[in-house]
C-alpha positions as CSV (number, residue, x, y, z in Angstrom):
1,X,1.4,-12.3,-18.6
2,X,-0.3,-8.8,-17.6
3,X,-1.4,-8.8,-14.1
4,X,-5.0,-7.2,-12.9
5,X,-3.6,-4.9,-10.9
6,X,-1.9,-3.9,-14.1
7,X,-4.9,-3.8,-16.0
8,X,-6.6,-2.0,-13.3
9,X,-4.3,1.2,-13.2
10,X,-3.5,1.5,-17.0
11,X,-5.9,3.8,-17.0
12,X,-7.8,4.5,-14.1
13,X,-6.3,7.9,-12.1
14,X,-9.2,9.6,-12.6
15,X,-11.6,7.4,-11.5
16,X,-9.1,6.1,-8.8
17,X,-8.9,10.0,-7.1
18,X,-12.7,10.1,-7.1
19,X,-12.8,6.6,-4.9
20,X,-13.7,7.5,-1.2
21,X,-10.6,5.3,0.2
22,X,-9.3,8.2,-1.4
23,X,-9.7,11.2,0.5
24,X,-8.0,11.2,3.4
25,X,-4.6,12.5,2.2
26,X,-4.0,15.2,4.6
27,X,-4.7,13.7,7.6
28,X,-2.4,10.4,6.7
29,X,0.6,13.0,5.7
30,X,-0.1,14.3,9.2
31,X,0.8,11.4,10.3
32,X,4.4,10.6,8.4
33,X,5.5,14.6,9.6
34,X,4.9,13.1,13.1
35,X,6.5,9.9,12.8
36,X,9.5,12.0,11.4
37,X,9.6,14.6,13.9
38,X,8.8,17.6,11.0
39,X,12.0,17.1,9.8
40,X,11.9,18.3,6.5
41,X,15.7,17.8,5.6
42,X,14.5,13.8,5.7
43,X,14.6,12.3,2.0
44,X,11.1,9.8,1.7
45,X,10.3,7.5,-0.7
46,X,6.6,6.8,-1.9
47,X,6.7,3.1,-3.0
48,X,3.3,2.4,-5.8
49,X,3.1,6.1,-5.3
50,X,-0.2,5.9,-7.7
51,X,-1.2,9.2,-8.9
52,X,0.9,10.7,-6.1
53,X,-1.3,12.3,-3.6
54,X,1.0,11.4,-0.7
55,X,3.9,12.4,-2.3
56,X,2.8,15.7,-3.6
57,X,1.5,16.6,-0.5
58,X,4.1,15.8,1.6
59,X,6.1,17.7,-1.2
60,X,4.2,20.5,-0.4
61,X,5.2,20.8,2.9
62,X,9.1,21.3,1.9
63,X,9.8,17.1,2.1
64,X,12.1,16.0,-1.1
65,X,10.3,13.0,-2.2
66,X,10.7,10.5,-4.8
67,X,7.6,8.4,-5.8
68,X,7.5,5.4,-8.0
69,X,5.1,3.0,-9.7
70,X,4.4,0.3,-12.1
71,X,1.6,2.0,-14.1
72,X,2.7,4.6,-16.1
73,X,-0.5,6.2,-16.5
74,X,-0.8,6.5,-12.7
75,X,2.9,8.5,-13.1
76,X,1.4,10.1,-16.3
77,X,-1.7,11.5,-13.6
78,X,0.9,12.2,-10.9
79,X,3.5,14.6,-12.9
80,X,0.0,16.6,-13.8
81,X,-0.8,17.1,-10.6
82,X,1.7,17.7,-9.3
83,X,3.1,20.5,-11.7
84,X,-0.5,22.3,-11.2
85,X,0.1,22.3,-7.3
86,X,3.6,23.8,-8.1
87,X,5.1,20.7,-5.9
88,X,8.6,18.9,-6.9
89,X,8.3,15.4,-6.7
90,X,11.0,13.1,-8.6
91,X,8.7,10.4,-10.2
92,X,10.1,7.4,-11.6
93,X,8.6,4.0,-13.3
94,X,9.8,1.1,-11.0
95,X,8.7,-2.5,-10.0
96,X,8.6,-3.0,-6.1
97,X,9.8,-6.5,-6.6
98,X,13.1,-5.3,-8.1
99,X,15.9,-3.8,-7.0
100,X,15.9,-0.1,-6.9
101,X,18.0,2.1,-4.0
102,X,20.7,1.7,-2.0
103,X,20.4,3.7,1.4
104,X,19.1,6.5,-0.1
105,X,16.0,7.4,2.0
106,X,15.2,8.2,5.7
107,X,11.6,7.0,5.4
108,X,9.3,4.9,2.7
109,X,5.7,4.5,2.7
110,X,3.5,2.1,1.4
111,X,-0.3,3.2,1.6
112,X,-3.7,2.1,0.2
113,X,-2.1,-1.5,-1.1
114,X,0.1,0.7,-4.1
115,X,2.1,-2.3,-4.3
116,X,2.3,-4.4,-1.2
117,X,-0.5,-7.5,-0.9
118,X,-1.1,-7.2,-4.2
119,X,1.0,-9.3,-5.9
120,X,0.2,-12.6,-7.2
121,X,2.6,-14.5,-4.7
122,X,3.9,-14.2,-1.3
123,X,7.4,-14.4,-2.6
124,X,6.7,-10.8,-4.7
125,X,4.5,-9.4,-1.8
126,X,8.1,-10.3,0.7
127,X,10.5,-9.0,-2.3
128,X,8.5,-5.4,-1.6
129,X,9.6,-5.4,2.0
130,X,13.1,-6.9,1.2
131,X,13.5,-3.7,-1.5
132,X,12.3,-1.2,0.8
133,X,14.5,-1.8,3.7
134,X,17.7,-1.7,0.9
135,X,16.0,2.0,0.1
136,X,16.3,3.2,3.4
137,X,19.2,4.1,5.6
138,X,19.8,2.5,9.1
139,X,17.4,3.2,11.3
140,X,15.1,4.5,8.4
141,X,11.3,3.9,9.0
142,X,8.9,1.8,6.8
143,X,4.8,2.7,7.1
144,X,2.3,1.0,5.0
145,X,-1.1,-0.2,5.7
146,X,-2.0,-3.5,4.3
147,X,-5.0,-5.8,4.6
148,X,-6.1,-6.8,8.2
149,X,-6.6,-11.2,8.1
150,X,-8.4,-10.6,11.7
151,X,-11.6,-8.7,9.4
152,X,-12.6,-11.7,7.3
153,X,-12.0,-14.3,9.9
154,X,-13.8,-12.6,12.4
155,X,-16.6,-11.7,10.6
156,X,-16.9,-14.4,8.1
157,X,-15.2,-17.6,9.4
158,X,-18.4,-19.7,10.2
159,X,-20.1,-18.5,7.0
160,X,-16.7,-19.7,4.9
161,X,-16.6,-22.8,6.7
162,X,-20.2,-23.8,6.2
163,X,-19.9,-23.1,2.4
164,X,-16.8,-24.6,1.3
165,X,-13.9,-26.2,3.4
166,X,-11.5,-24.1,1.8
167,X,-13.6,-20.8,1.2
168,X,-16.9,-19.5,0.1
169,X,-17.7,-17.4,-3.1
170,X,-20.5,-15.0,-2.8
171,X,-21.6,-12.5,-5.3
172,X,-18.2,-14.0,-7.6
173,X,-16.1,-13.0,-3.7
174,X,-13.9,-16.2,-2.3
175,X,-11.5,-16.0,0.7
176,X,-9.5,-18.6,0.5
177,X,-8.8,-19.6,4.7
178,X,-5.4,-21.8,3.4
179,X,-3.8,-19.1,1.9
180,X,-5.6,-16.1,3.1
181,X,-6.2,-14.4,-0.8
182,X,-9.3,-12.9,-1.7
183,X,-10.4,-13.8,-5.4
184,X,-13.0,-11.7,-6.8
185,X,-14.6,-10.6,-10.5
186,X,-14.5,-7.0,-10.3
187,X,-15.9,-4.4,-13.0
188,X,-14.7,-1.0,-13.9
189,X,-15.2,1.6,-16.1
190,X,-11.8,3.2,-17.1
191,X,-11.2,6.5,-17.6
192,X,-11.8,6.2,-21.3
193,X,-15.3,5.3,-20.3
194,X,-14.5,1.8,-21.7
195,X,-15.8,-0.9,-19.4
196,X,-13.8,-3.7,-18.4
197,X,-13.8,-7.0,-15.7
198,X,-11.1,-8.4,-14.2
199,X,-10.4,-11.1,-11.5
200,X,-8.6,-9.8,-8.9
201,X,-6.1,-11.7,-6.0
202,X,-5.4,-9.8,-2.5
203,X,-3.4,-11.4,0.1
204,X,-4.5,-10.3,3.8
205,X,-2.0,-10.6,6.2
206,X,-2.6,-11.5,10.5
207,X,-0.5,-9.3,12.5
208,X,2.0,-12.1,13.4
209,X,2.7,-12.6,9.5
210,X,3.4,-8.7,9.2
211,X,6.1,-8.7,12.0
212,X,7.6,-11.6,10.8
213,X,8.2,-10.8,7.2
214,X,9.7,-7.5,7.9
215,X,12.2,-8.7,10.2
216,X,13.5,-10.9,8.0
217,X,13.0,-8.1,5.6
218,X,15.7,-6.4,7.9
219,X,13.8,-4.2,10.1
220,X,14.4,-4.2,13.8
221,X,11.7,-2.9,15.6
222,X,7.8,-3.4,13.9
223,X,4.6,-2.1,15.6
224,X,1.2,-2.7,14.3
225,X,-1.4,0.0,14.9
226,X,-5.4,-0.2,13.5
227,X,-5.8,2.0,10.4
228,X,-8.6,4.7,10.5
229,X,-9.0,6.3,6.8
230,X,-7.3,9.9,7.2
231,X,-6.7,9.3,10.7
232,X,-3.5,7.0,10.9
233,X,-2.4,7.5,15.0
234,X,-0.5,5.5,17.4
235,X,-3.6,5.2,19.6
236,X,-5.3,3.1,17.5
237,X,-4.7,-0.3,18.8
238,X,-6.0,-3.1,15.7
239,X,-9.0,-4.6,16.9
240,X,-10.4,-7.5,13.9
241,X,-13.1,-4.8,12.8
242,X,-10.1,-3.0,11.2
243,X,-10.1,-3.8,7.6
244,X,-6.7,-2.6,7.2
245,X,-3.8,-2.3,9.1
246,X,-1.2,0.3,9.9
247,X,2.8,-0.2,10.6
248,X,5.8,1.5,11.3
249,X,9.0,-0.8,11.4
250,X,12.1,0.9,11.6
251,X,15.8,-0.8,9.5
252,X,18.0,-2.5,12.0
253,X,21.8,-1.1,11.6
């Protein structure tokens, strides 16, 4: 059975580069040379790299990177960029809820939902986490934003309870407050101008959740941050009118 998210991306770099969420490339590759001390002998691995803006630019600044993704049209979008930029990036077609390295990498990231919280189950969304600490060498960091559960319940909690005991659906939207998934009919033009609806399934995570699954995911130490498009810091502590998230967990020994 295809997937939406697989349906989404078969075709969709261009229009994906365009989308505001975007643009903030620079300033989030700031923030991985920081969390690595600018040590550019450290190997990183982009996980649902996309059309590879992170990994390009980080590329770019003398990182070796290795990028990977379901879609192969994303990857199709990424090796074209990436050869006009005149950046090396290794990029590779891979599910995030397989197997793929073995301590190979000082540092992964996961940003903008390129795999994590997307998948249909939790069991997929926790095999992500599971595969990314196997990439990494001990002590190897993990940073990935993912969707912030404190947003819709503080904003929306009366409004979903008054509706529906187990959710409310407005404009074809439904948060579903037993399973925390967001269902919703979304419609797209691809980049082949043909125009196409889909219903997609997003699972938001609370911050307890996040910390939990990665240590059993085999990272030691997890800190949870607010996430600021472009603008990914340490001193943003996540307050519920973050929409996403933004953590750094770090492989136990």
């Amino acid at each position: 059975m295809t997937q939406w998210y697989e349906t989404l991306f078969a075709n969709f770099a261009k229009t994906y580069d365009d989308e505001a969420f975007t643009q903030g490339t620079v300033g989030e590759a700031d923030f991985v040379e920081r969390e690595l001390g600018g040590d550019r002998t450290k190997r990183i691995l982009d996980i649902g790299c996309g059309t590879g803006r992170h990994a390009i630019e980080l590329a770019k600044r003398g990182y070796r990177v290795t990028g990977f993704d379901l879609s192969e049209g994303q990857l199709r979008a990424a090796r074209e960029k990436a050869a006009a930029a005149g950046a090396t990036v290794e990029f590779q077609r891979r599910d995030a809820t397989e197997p793929h390295f073995d301590r190979e990498f000082d540092a992964a990231i996961m940003f903008c939902e390129g795999a994590f919280s997307l998948m249909e189950t939790d069991e997929k969304n926790h095999a992500i986490l599971v595969h990314a600490a196997a990439a990494l060498r001990p002590g190897g960091k993990l940073l990935l934003t993912t969707l912030n559960a404190l947003f819709p319940l503080f904003h929306s909690v009366k409004d979903f309870l008054a509706a529906n005991e187990s959710g409310t659906a407005t404009d074809n939207l439904t948060f579903d407050l037993m399973t925390f998934r967001e269902r919703a009919e979304m419609t797209f033009t691809d980049d082949a101008g043909k125009s196409r609806t889909i219903q997609t399934n997003e699972r938001y995570y609370t911050p307890a959740e996040i910390r939990w699954l990665l240590r059993t995911a085999g990272f030691a130490d997890v800190e949870v941050f607010g996430c600021r498009l472009g603008q990914f810091s340490r001193d943003h502590a996540l307050a519920p009118d973050d929409f996403e998230m933004l953590v750094v967990a770090r492989k136990g020994a």
